[in-house]
C-alpha positions as CSV (number, residue, x, y, z in Angstrom):
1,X,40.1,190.8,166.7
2,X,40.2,194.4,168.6
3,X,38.3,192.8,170.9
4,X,40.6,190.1,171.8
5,X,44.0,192.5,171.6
6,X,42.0,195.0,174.5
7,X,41.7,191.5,176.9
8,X,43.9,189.7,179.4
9,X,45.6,186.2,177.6
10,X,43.3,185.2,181.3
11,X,40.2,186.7,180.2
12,X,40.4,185.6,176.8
13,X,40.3,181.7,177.9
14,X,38.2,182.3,180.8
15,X,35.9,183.5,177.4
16,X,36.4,181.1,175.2
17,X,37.6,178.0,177.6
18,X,33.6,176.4,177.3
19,X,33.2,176.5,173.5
20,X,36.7,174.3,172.9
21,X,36.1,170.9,172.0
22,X,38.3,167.5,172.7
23,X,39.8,168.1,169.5
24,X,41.2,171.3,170.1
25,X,42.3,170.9,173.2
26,X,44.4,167.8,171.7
27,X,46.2,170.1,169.4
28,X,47.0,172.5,172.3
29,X,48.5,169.5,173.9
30,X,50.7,168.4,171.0
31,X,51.3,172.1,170.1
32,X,52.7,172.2,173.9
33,X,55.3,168.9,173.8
34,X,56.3,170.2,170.7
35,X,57.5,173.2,172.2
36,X,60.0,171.6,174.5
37,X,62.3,171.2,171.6
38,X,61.4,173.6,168.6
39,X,60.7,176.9,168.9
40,X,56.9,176.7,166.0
41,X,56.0,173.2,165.8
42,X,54.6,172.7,162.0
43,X,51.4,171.3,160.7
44,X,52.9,168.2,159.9
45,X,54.1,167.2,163.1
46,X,51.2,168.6,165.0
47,X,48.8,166.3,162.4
48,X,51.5,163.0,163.1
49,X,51.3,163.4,166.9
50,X,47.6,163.7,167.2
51,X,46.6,161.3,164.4
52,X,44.4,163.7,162.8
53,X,44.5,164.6,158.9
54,X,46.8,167.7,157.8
55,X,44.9,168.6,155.1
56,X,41.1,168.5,156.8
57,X,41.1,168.2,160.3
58,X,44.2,170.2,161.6
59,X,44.0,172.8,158.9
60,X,40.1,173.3,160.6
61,X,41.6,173.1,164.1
62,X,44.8,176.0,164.0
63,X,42.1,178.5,162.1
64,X,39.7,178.1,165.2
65,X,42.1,178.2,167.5
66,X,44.3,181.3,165.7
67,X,40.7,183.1,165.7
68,X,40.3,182.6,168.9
69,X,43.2,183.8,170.0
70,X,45.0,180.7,171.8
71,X,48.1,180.4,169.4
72,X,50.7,182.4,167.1
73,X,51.2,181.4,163.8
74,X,54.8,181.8,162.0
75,X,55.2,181.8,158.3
76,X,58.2,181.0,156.9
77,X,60.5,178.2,155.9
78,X,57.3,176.5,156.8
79,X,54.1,177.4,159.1
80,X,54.4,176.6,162.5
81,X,52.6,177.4,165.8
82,X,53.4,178.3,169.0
83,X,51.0,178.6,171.9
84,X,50.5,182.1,173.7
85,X,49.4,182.5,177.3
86,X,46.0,182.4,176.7
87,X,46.4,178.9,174.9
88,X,48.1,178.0,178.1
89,X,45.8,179.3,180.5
90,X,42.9,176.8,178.4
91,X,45.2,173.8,179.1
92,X,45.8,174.5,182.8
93,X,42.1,175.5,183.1
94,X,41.1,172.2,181.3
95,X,43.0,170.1,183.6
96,X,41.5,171.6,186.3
97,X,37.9,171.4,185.4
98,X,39.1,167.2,184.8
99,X,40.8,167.1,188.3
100,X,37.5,168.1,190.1
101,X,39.6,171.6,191.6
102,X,37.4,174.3,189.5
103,X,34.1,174.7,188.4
104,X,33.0,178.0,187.3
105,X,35.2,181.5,187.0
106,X,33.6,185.1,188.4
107,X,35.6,188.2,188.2
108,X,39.0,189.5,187.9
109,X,40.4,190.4,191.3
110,X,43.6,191.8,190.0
111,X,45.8,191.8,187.3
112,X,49.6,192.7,188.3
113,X,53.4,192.8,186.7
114,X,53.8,188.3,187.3
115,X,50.3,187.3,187.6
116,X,46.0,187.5,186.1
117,X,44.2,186.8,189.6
118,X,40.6,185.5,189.2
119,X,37.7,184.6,191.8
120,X,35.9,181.4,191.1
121,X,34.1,178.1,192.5
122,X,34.5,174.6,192.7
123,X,32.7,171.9,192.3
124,X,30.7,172.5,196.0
125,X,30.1,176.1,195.1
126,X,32.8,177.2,197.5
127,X,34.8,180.4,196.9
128,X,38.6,180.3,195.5
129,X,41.0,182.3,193.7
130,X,42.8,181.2,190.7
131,X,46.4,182.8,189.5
132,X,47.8,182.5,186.0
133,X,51.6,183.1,186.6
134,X,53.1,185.4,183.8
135,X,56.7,185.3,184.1
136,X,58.0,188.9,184.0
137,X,54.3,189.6,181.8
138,X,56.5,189.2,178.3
139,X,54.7,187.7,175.1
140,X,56.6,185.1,173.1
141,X,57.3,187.0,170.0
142,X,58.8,189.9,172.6
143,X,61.1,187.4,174.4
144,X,61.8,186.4,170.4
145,X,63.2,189.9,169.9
146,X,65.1,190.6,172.7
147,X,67.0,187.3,173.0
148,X,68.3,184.2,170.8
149,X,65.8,181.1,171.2
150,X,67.7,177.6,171.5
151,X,66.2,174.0,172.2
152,X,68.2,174.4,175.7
153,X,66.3,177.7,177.0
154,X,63.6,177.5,179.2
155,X,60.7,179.2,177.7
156,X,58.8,181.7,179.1
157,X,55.9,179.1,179.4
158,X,58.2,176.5,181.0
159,X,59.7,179.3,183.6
160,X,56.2,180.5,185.1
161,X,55.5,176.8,185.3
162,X,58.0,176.3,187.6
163,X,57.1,179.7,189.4
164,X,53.6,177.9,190.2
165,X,55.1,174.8,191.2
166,X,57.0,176.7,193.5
167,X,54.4,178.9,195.0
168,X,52.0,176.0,195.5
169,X,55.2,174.3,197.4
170,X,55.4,176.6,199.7
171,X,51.9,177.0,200.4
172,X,51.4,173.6,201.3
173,X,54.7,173.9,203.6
174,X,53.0,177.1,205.4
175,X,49.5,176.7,205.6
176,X,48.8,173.7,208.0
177,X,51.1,175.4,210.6
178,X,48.1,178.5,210.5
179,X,50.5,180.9,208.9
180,X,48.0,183.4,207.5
181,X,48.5,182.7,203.8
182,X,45.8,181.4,201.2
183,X,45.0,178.0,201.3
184,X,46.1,175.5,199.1
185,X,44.0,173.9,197.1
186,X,45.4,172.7,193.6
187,X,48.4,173.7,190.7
188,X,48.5,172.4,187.0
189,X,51.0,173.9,184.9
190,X,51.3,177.9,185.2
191,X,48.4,177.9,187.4
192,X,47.6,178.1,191.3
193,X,44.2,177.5,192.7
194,X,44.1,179.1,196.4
195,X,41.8,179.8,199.3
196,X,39.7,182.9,198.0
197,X,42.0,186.4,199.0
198,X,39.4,189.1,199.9
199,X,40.5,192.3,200.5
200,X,43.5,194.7,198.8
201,X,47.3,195.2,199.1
202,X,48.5,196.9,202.1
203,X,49.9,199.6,199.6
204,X,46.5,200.5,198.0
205,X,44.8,201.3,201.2
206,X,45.2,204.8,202.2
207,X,44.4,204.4,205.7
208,X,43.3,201.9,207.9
209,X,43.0,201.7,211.9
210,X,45.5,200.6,214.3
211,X,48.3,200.1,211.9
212,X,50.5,199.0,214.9
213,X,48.1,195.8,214.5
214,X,48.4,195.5,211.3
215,X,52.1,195.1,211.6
216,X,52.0,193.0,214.2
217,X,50.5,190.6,212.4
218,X,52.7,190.8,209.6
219,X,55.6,190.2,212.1
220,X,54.1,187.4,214.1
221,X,53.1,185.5,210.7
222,X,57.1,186.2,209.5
223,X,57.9,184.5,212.6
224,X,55.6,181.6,212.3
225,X,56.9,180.8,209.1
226,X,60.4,181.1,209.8
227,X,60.2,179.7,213.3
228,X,57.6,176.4,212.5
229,X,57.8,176.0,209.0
230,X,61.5,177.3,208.6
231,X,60.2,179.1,205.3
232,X,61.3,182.8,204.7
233,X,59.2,184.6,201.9
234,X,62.0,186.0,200.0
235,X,60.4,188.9,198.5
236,X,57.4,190.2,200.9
237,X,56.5,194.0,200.4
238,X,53.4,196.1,200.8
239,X,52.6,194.6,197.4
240,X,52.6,191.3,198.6
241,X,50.5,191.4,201.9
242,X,46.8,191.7,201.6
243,X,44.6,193.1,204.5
244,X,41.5,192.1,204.5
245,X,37.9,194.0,205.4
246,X,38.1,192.6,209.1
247,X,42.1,194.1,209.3
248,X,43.7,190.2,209.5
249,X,46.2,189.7,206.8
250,X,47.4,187.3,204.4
251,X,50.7,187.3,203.2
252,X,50.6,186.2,199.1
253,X,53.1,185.8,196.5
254,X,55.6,183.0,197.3
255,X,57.5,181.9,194.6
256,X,61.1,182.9,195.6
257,X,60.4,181.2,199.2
258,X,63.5,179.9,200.8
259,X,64.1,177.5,203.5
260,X,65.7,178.8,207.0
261,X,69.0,176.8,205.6
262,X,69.9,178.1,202.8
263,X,72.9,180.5,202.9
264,X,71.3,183.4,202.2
265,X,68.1,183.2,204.7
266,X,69.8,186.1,207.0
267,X,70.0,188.3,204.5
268,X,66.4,187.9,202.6
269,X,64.4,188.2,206.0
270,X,66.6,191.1,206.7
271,X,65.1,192.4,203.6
272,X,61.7,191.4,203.9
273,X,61.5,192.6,207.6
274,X,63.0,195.8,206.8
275,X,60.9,196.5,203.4
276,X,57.8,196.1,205.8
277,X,59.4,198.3,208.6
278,X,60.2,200.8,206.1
279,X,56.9,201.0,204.7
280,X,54.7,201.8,208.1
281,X,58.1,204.1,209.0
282,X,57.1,205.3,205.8
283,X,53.3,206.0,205.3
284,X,52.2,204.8,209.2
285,X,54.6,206.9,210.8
286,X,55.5,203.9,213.1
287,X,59.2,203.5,214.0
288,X,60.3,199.5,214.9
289,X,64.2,199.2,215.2
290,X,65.3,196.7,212.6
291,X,67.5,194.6,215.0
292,X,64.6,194.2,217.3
293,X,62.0,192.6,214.8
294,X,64.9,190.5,213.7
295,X,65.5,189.1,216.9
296,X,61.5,188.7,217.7
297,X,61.1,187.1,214.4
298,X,63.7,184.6,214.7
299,X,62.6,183.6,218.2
300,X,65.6,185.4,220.1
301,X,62.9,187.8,221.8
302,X,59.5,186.4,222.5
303,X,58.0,189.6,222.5
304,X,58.0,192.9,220.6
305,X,56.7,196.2,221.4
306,X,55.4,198.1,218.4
């Protein structure tokens, strides 16, 4: 048990995802539509919804999946179960693996406040980058102490679901107009499969050359996607652009995209332009004016000297 507390919910079903069997992954599944409308779903309906016997078969099923770490169990009024992350990341992963999208998982390539980040391969042996969205990285029975649970609320599981959805969305908006951002390759629940992201954050790198490239880049790509695919990233940082081993970028991290037309585009690309102008004022010692990247970014200026 120490040994699953010390891992990522990620790491634990990357561990365990190849030992489940059918049957287990059919009580995730009821365990899962059961949570849409009760906070634990007990044995019994978890035993009527997947036809199996309370007493025997389910019984067997919750201790292998509690010892493996994939659910919480409640005692009370009555037992119920819950799934945790890692029971989610199995489902997502399983539906994956069934789709054709992933094959095999390698190593970790980042674990951050949102998201577990994970190189693997597909089915041709071909590179990719899987990301189990963790909405705001808070365990069910924490979210159970800090706030009221009602059959209305949108679980944590639920909400990083949609923050998938959404990311994928936009990638698939961005990507064929050559925007330098991962390419899309498949979602399924909380989970994004991508083109594989080598390299680090522009914040972790502690020097690199010709930073007046670098940002370059990062402007021309902001006005690609603002000019072509009329997406704005919403949230771009330091933290969300990578910069890979040959200097070329990619930008990550696209759940709170917006379209060009929604009432508050001017003032989120003001924000994301200025968070990156700030940060190579900052720690590059380049100074851009604000209003002029705005201008080249949104197509008023073709050019921009930087």
């Amino acid at each position: 048990m120490l040994l699953i507390l010390a891992m990522s919910s990620a790491d634990i079903a990357v561990r365990v995802f190849r030992s489940l069997e059918n049957d287990d992954l059919r009580v995730l599944q009821v365990i899962e539509t059961g949570m849409s409308k009760h906070e634990f779903v007990s044995e019994e309906q978890i035993a009527r919804f997947s036809k199996f016997d309370l007493a025997r078969d389910v019984d067997f099923r919750l201790n292998r999946l509690d010892k493996m770490g994939l659910i919480y169990r409640m005692r009370g009024a009555y037992i119920g179960h819950t799934l945790n992350y890692a029971g989610y990341d199995c489902l997502a992963i399983n539906a994956l693996v069934k789709a054709g999208v992933l094959e095999a998982f390698g190593k970790s390539l980042g674990v951050g406040k949102e998201a577990d980040v994970f190189g693997a391969l597909n089915p041709k042996g071909e590179r990719i980058a899987v990301k189990f969205h963790r909405l705001g990285r808070i365990s069910f029975r924490q979210t159970k102490r800090k706030r009221a649970y009602t059959a209305d609320s949108v679980s944590w599981l639920f909400q990083s679901r949609l923050a998938a959805e959404k990311e994928y969305e936009a990638l698939k908006l961005i990507y064929p107009f050559g925007i330098a951002v991962p390419e899309p390759v498949g979602q399924n629940r909380h989970v994004v499969v991508m083109g594989m992201i080598d390299g680090g954050r522009l914040a972790d790198w502690k020097k690199f050359p010709r930073p007046e490239r670098v940002l370059k880049r990062i402007l021309t790509n902001v006005r690609k996607s603002y000019l072509k695919a009329h997406v704005i990233h919403g949230d771009l940082s330091e933290y969300n652009i990578i910069l890979k081993p040959d200097m070329h970028i990619l930008i990550i991290d696209w759940p709170q995209y917006i379209l060009a037309k929604h009432p508050n585009a001017t003032e989120l690309l003001t924000r994301d332009v200025q968070n990156v102008l700030q940060y190579f004022r900052r720690k590059r010692m380049l100074k851009v004016d604000l209003k002029e990247a705005l201008e080249y970014v949104t197509g008023v200026r073709r050019t921009i000297a930087v």
